[in-house]
N, C-alpha and C positions, 0 to 999 in steps of 0.2 A: 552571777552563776547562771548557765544555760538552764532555760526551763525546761530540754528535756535530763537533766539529772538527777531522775528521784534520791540516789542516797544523799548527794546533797545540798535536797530539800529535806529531807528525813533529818538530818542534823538543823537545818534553819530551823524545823518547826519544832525539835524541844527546846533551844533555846528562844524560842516565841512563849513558848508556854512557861519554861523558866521566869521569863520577865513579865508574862503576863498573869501569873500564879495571884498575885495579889485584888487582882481585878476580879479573877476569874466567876466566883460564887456569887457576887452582885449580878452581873451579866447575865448566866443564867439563870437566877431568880425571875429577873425580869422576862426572859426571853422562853420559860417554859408558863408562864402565868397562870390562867386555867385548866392547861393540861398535864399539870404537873400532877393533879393528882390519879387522872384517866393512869399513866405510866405509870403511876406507883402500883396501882391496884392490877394493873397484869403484872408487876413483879411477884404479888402474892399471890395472884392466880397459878404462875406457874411455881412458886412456892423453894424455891434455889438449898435444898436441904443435902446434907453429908460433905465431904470438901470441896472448894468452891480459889477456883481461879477468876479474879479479875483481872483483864488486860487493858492496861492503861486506867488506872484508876483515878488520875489528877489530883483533886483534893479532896475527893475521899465520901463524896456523896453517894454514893451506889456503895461502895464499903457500910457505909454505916445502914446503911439498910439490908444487904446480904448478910452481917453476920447476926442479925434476929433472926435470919434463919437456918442459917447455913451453920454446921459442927465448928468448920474451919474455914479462915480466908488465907489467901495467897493474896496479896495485891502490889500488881506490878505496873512501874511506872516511870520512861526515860528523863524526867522531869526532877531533879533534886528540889526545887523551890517547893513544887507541888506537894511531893514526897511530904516534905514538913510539915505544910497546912495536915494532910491527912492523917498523918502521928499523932498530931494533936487534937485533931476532930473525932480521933478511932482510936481509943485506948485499949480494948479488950485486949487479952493476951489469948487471945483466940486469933487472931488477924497477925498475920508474918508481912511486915511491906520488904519488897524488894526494888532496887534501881538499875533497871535495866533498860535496853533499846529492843524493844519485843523482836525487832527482824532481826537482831542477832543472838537472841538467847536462847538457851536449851532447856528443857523443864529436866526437870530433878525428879520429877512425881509423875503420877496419873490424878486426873479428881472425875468426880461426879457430874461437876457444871463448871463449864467455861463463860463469863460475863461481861460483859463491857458497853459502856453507856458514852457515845458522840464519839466514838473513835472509828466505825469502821467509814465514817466520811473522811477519814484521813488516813487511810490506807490511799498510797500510789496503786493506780490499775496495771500498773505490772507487778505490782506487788499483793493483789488481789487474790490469786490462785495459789500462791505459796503463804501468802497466811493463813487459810482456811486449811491448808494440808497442818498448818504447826495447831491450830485447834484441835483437827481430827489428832496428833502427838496427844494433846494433852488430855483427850478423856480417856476414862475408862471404856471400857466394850458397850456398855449401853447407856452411854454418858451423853448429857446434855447442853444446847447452849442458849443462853438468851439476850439481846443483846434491843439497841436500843437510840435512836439517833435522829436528825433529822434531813428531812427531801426539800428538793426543789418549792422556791416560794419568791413571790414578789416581793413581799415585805421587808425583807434581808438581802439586799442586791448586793453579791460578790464581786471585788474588784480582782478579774481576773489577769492572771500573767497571761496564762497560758489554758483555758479551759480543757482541751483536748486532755493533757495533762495533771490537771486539776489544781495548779498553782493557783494561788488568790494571793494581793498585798491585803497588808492587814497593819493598820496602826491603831497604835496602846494610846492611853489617857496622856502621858509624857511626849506626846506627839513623834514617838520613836516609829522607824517603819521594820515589819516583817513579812519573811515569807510563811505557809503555810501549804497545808495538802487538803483539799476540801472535792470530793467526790459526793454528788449529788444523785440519789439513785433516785429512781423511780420502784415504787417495792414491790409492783408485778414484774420489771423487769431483774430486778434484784431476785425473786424467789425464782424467777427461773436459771437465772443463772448458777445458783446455788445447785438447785436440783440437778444441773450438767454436773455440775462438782460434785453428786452424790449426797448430797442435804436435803431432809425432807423440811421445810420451814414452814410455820406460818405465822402472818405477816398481817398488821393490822395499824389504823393510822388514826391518833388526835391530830385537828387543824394539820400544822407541818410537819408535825412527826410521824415517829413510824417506828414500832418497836416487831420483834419476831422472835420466836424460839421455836426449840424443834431438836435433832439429833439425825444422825449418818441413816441414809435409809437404807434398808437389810441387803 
């Protein structure tokens, strides 16, 4: 498949996640270590209360922490493997999961907070400015978003297809190979970009991560 064809890579990479669904929650254990808990505690800082959209919620770890505080979740996610683990890890019947391919879905609703945790490094940069318009869809009039991921770093060297792009190959533990969509922002150049788009954010970083919240500016 040509690396410049985001949809499909969009399609590669839930079937990456499909198969890699099993692996997934070891991996990030490991890979947020000490700063796992620096993130947690800006999630309760900005405090994610009344109904609450996750996009791309995987297996369901940011679910399970949103709906302590949130009324309601939505959590959506192109991944059926994923979808499973998080059924299972998130029972409340306060949490609706839905299976969807977010670049093609329509919301049904408006919420309060839109969230989502390692996903917008997998957003394609063409597909960057028309996902942030389907956010600005899904809140309400003074609705908010907070979201959550990680930056450029030595430690984790991407095998790029296609950098420009943001393809990376990517192999599983069963020595299978995949593709993926991995966009590496840098988060002063991330919050300005945002601000062109009409986002006020702010934007703050443990070791390689980088989490941000904020809402449409007036």
């Amino acid at each position: 498949m040509a690396a410049g064809d985001p949809e499909g890579h969009i399609v590669e990479q839930i079937a990456y996640y499909d198969a890699r669904a099993g692996e997934y929650d070891e991996d990030m254990q490991t890979a947020l270590g000490e700063h796992r808990g620096t993130l947690d505690e800006e999630l309760r800082r900005f405090s994610p209360s009344g109904s609450v959209l996750e996009i791309a919620c995987g297996s369901g770890a940011l679910t399970e922490q949103l709906v302590r505080y949130a009324e309601e979740v939505t959590a959506l996610d192109g991944s059926r493997e994923m979808l499973d683990i998080a059924r299972r890890r998130v029972t409340s019947p306060r949490v609706r999961f839905v299976q969807a391919d977010v670049f093609s879905w329509d919301p049904d609703r408006s919420y309060d907070v839109v969230a989502f945790a390692f996903w917008l490094s997998h957003v394609p940069p063409s597909h960057f400015k028309p996902f942030w318009e389907l956010v600005d869809r899904c809140l309400v009039r003074d609705g908010r978003v907070f979201f959550r991921d990680e930056g450029p770093q030595e430690s984790w060297p991407e095998d790029w297809v296609d950098e420009e792009t943001g393809v990376v190959r990517r192999h599983l533990r069963d020595g299978s190979e995949h593709r993926a969509i991995k966009v590496l922002w840098d988060v002063e150049e991330l919050r300005s970009r945002l601000w062109e788009l009409g986002w006020a954010i702010e934007v703050g970083t443990s070791g390689p991560f980088y989490w941000g919240h904020g809402a449409r500016r007036a």
